[in-house]
Every structure is written in C-alpha cells, then in structure tokens.
C-alpha positions in Angstrom: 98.7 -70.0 8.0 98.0 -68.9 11.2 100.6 -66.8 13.0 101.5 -67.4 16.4 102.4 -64.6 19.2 105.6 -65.0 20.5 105.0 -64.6 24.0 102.7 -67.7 23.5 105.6 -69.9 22.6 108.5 -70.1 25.7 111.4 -71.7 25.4 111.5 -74.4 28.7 115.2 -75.9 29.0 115.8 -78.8 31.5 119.0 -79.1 33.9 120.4 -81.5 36.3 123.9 -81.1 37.4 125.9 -80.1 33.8 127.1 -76.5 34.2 129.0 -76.9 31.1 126.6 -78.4 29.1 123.5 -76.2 30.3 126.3 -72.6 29.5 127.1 -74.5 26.2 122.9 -74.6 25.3 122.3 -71.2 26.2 125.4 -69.6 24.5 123.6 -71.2 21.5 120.1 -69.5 22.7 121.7 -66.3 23.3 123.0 -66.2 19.7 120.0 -67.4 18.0 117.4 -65.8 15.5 114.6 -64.8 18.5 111.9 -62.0 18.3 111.3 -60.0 21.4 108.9 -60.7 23.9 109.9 -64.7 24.4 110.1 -66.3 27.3 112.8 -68.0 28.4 112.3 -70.9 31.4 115.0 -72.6 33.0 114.0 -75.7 35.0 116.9 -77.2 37.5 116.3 -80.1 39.0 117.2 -80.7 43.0 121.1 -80.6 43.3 123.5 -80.4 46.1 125.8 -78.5 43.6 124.9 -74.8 42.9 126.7 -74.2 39.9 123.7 -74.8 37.9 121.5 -72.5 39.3 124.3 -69.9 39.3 124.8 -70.0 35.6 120.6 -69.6 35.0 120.5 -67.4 37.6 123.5 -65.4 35.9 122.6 -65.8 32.6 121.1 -62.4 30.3 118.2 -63.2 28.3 117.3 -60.2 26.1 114.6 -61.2 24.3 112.0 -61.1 27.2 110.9 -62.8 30.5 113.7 -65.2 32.2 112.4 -67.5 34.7 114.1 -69.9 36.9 112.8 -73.0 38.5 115.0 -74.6 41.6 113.2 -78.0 42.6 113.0 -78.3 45.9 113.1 -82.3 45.7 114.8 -84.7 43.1 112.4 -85.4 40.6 114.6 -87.5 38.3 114.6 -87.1 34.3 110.9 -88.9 33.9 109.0 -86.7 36.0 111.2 -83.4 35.5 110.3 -83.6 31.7 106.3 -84.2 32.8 106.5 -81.3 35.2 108.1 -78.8 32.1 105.8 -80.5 29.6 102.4 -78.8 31.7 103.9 -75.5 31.6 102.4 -75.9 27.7 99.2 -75.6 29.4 99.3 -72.2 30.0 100.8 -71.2 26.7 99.8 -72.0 22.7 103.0 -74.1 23.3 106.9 -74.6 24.4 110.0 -75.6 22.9 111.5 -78.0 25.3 115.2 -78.5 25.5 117.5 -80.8 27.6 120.7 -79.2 28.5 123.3 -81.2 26.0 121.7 -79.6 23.4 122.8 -77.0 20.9 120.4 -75.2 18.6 120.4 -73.8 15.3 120.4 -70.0 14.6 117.1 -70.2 13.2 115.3 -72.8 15.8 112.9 -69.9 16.9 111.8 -69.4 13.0 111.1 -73.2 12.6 109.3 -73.7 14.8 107.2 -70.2 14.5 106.6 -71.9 11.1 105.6 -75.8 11.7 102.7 -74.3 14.3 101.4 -71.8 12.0 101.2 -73.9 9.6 100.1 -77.5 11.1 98.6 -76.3 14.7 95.4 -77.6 13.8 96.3 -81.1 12.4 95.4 -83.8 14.9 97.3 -86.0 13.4 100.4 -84.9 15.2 101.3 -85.4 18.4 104.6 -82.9 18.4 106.9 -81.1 16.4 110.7 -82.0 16.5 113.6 -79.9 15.9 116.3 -82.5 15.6 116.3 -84.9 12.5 117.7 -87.9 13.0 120.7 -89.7 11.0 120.5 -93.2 13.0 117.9 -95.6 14.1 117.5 -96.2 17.8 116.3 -99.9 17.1 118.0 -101.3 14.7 121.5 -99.1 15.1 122.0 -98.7 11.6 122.2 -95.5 9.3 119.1 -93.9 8.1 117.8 -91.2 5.8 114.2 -90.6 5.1 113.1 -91.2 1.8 113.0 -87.9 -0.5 109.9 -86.7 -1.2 110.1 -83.1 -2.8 109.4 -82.0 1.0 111.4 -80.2 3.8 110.1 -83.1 6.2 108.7 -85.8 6.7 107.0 -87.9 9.8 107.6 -91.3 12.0 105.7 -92.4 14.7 108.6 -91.9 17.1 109.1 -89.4 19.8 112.0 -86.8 19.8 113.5 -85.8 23.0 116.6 -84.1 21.4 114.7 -80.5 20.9 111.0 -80.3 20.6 108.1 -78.4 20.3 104.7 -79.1 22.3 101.7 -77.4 21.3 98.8 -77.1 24.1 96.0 -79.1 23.1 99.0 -82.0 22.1 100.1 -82.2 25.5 96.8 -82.3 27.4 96.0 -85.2 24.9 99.2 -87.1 26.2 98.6 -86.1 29.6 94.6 -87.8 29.7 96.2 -91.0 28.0 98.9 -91.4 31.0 96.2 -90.6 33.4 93.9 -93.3 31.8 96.4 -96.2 31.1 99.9 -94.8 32.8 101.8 -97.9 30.7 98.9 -100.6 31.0 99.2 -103.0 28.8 102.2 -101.1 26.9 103.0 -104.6 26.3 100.6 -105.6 23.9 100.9 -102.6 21.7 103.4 -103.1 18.9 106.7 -101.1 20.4 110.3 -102.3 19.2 112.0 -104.8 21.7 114.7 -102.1 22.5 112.0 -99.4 23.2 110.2 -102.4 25.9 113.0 -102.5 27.9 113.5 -98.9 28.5 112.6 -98.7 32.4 109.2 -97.0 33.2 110.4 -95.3 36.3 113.4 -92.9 34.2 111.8 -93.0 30.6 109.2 -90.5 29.5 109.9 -91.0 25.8 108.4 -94.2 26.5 105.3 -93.7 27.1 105.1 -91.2 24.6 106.4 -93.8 22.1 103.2 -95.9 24.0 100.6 -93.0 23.4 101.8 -91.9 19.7 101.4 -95.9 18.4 98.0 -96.3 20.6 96.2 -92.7 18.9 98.1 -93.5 15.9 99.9 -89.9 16.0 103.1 -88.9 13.9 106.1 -86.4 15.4 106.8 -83.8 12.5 110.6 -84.1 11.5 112.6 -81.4 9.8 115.4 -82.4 7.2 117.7 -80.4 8.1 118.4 -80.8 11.8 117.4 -77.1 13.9 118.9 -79.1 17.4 121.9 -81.1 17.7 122.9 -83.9 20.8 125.9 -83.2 22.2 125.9 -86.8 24.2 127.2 -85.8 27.2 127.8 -87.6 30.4 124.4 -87.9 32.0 121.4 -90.5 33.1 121.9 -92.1 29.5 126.0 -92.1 28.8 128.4 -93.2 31.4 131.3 -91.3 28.7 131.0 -88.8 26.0 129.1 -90.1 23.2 129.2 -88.2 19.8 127.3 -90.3 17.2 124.2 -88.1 17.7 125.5 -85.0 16.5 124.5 -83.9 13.7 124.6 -80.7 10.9 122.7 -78.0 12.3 121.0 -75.4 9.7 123.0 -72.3 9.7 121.5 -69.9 6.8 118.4 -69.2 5.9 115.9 -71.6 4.5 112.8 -71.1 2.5 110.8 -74.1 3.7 108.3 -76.2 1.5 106.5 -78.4 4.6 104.3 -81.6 3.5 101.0 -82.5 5.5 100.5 -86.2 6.3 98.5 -86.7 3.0 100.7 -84.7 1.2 103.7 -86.9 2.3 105.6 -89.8 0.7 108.0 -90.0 3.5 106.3 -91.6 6.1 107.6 -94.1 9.3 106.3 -96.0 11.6 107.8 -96.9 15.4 110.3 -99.1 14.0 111.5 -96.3 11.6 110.3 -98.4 8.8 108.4 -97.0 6.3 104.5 -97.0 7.4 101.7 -98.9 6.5 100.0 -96.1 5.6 102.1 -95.6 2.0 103.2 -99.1 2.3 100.9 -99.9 -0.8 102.0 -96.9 -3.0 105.2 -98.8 -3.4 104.0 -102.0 -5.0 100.6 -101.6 -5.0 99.5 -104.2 -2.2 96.8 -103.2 0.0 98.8 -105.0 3.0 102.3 -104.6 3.5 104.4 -104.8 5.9 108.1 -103.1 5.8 110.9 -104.6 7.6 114.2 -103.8 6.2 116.7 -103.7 9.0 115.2 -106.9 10.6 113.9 -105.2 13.5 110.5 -106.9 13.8 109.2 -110.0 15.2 107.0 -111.8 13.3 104.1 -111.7 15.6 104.0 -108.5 15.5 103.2 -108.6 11.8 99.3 -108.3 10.7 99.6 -108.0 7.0 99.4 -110.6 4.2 102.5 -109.5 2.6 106.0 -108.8 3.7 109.1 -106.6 2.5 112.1 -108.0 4.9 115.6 -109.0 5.1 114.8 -112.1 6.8 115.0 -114.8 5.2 111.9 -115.9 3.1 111.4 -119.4 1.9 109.1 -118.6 -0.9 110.1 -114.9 -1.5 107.5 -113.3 -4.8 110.3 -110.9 -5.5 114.1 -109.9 -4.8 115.6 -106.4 -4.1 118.9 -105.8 -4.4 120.4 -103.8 -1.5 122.2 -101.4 -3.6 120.3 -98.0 -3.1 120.3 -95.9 -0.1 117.8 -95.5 1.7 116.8 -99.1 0.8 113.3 -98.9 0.5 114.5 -96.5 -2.7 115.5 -100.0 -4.5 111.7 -101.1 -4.1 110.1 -97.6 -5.0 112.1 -97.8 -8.4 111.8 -101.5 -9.2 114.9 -102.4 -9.2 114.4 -106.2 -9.0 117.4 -109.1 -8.6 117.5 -112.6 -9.1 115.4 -115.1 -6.4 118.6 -117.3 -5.5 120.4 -113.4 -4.9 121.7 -112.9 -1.4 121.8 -110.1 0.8 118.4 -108.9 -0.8 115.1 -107.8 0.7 112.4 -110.3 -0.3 108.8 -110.3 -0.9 106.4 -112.3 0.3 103.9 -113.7 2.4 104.5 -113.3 6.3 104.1 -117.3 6.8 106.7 -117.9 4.2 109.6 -115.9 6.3 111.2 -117.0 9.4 112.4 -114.9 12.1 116.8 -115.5 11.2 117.9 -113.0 9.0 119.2 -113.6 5.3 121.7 -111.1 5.2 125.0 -110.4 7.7 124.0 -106.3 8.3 127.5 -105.8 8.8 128.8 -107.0 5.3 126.9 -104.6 4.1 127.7 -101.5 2.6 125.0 -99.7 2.7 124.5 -100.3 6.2 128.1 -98.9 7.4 127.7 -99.9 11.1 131.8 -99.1 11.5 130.6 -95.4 11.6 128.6 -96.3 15.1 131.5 -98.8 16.6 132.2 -95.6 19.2 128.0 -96.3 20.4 128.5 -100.0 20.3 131.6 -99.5 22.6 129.6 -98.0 25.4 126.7 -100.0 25.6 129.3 -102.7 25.9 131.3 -100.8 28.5 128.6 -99.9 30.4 127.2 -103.8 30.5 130.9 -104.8 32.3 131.1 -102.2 34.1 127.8 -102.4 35.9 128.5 -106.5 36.0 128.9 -108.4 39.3 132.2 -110.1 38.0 134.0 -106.8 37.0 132.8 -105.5 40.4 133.9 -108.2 42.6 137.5 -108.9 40.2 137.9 -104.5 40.9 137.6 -105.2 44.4 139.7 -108.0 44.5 142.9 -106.0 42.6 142.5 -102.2 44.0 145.0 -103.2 46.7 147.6 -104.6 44.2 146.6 -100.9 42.2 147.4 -99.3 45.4 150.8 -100.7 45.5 151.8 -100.3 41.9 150.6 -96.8 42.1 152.8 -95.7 45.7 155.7 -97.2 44.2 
C-alpha cells in the first residue's frame, strides 16, 4: 500500500441554489471521521440568491483549508462538474460531492484506503463512494453478486459521491478533448443512458469514455454516500428511492482487484463479459437478465436472457436473488418453464421478452412505484396538452379559489 497525504486529497462539493441541502451535506462533513490538514472546497454555481454562498461562506471547517468558489457566470451542472473535476489536477486526487448528498462517518477513511491501495491500477477510471441498490436502465432491484470481497466493479459512472485520482481525470479529460461525444452512438451504451442530453449530462460522457478504454468504477458494498433526491435539475419533487444504508461503525475492509474479482458489471449492470465464461464455461457469453439489451448490440455466440428464445440450450429458474446466482449454482428448470432465463444462441432469441418483470417476485418493482410516478408526472407536466388544458381552467381556479 501506498499511503496518501491528506492535504493531497480535498474534498470539492458542488452547489446551485439548495441552502438546505448544501447545510444538510456539510453537517454530515463536519461530523465525519477527517484527519487534519484536509482541504475542504466549496464550488457555487452563479445564483441570483445568496443564501448559498452565505452558508459556505459561514460554515467552520476544522480540519484545514476552506475555500469558496462564487461563479461569476451560470455554468449549468455539465460544465460545473468538468470545472471541479480539474481541480484533481493539482492534487493526488478529490472526493467530489453534489450538494443532496450525505456521507458516512468514515467516507474520509474509505477512500484514504481504495487509493492507497489501487492508485496505480489503470484499469479504473474512479472510485465511488455510494453503492447502488437499483439499476438506472432497467429500473429494477439489484445486488452485486457476493464474492468474499468488500466490492466489486461495473462499468458505470457514479455521480452520487466520488473519488477522482489525478492521472484518471486527465485520461478523461484527453478523451473529451479528442472525441467530445463523436460517434457516442456507435459504442454500446444502454438506450436510457443515449437519450440523456449532451448539453446537462457529464455522467454521459463518462459512461462514453469508461465503455471506449474499457475502464471499471470501484464500488463499495456498503454505501459511504447516500442521495437524498432532492428537488433539482434531475427531480421536479422529492425523490427517495436512492437512499440508501450509510456505514456507521468501523469496518475492516478486505478490497478485490479486477483479477481478484467475481463480481464484475458491465454498462448495462449486467454481469461482464469478462467472467461471463467462469459461469458456464463458454468462451462467449453474453448476460442479459433484465432484458435491457438490443440484440444488435450483442457480439457473442451465446446468450443468457429473459427474452424469449426459440431454441433455448438451457432454463434457469428465476428463484435466486441476484439472478445470475441461479446460473452460477446450476440450478437448471424445465425447457417448456416460464418466467426463466434461457440459454442459447443470440440468433435463436428475439427481441420481446418471455417473462412479465412485474409478476415477478424477485424483481419487486412496487418498491420503485414512487420513481415511476415522477418520470410519469414530469412527462404531463412538461406536455403541450396539460399546458394549454392549465391555461384554459386557471380562470375557473381563480373563481373557485375567491369564493
């Protein structure tokens, strides 16, 4: 291991108009598990509102160097996060945090721990403090597979608390200066992750450079950041279904490398090609359990997918959680069986699914109806008809409302 100087690893939070979420995040800093000498940078973002910038500028940091940064001009989320993400440059590294976060207690230690430990491995393209319990793509539940380990990796960016070493960063930085989301279209991204708009989304074209150098994000198991979903860019309401447990005691960790690790995902949060074959064997295979994929998008010979397979080799029953368990331990089911993941060859599969995801039990969408609710909200809302039909009864509102 090699230990890392504090002073070499600042702490960069992001704000843009949440005084009560940007005092709730450093409340949380303020009680945390931090060695002296630590820098501590607040980044504001151009705002006619000064409550912001009197809270940083109010706020006691005791653990070293405070520094805040008033934009002169509105930079919006994209660039804001690109602007704090350089400030790596002239440290080892930063722990970037948006302001409806909340950290563990022991973030600092983490993450003191991952670089000493995997600062050299090129293989990763960041470190992330929170650990995810749903998948962005498909919407469903998920739990990485356990491995012995105190992580495990995907192929997916984390902008809910995470760590940027130097030399990652400039990486990133020369791949947006040499392809700035050419041709993002042609690389293998999930449909839901395409239609995030370039101008706003930096996660994005991280998602874009990850996939391209073939670069993992190093995920804890126990969650060191928590999102609080507050009204912002991305929710027009509250949303809660990204909290999660934050680590509150001490942990001694046992970290896997990437050849060490069983517990591997791609950018579908799928298990990756890479240990696809130490499942079943098969030099090419493809994993596609919640559906998410298109077909073209497939280059293996073999497929594990609930979509429904004319031909399928083999059945799983969709009884074990995470469902890729049920194929690791062979636990096979009858061909004519529905609501099974099948095996087989990609051209033997066709793009419907087999299975109704929310019959199943394993998959207990209920538990995200609240996330549902506002996309759906937010889609009639923003809609021409509910616009013009608002317009249309305000006045009879008005009257209702005087009398």
């Amino acid at each position: 291991m090699k230990p890392i100087n504090p002073s070499e690893l600042p702490i960069v939070v992001i704000g843009y108009n949440r005084p009560n979420s940007l005092a709730r995040l450093l409340s949380t800093l303020a009680d945390s598990d931090i060695p002296d000498g630590v820098r501590l940078v607040i980044s504001l973002d151009k705002s006619e509102e000064d409550c912001c910038a009197n809270i940083a500028n109010d706020f006691k940091w005791e653990f070293g160097q405070k520094d805040v940064i008033l934009h002169e001009e509105r930079l919006g989320l994209k660039s804001h996060v690109l602007f704090c993400g350089r400030l790596s440059e002239n440290y080892q590294g930063i722990i970037m945090l948006e302001d409806d976060l909340i950290v563990s207690p022991k973030f600092y230690q983490y993450s003191l721990r991952v670089i000493s430990q995997f600062s050299d491995d090129n293989r990763i393209g960041g470190f992330a403090l929170y650990s995810p319990r749903l998948s962005e793509t498909s919407l469903l539940p998920f739990t990485a597979l356990e491995d012995g380990y105190d992580n495990f990796y995907m192929k997916i960016p984390c902008s809910w608390g995470q760590i940027f070493l130097k030399n990652q960063w400039l990486n990133f930085e020369k791949f947006v200066a040499k392809y700035n989301y050419q041709g993002v279209n042609q690389i293998d991204l999930p449909d839901n992750v395409l239609k995030w708009p370039d101008v706003s989304s930096w996660k994005k074209l991280y998602f874009q450079f990850l996939v391209f150098d073939n670069k993992y994000i190093f995920y804890p198991r126990i969650s060191l950041s928590s999102n609080c979903g507050d009204v912002g860019q991305h929710f027009l309401k509250n949303v809660r279904v990204f909290q999660v447990s934050l680590l509150v005691g001490e942990l001694n960790y046992n970290f896997s490398s990437l050849s060490q690790s069983k517990s591997i995902y791609d950018q579908f949060q799928e298990v990756d090609s890479s240990i696809a074959p130490s499942f079943l064997g098969l030099e090419s295979l493809t994993f596609d359990l919640s559906g998410s994929k298109r077909l073209c998008q497939i280059k293996s010979k073999y497929l594990l997918s609930i979509k429904r397979c004319d031909k399928p080799i083999k059945k799983y029953p969709l009884i074990s959680y995470p469902p890729e368990l049920g194929v690791l331990l062979s636990l096979e089911c009858d061909l004519s069986e529905g609501n099974s993941i099948s095996l087989g060859k990609v051209e033997d599969f066709s793009s419907d699914l087999g299975i109704k995801i929310e019959q199943l039990e394993v998959y207990d969408v209920r538990k995200f109806n609240e996330f549902e609710y506002q996309k759906g909200r937010a889609k009639v809302l923003n809609s021409t008809r509910y616009k013009i039909g608002d317009l249309i009864v305000s006045p009879f509102r008005y009257i209702k409302n005087w009398f």
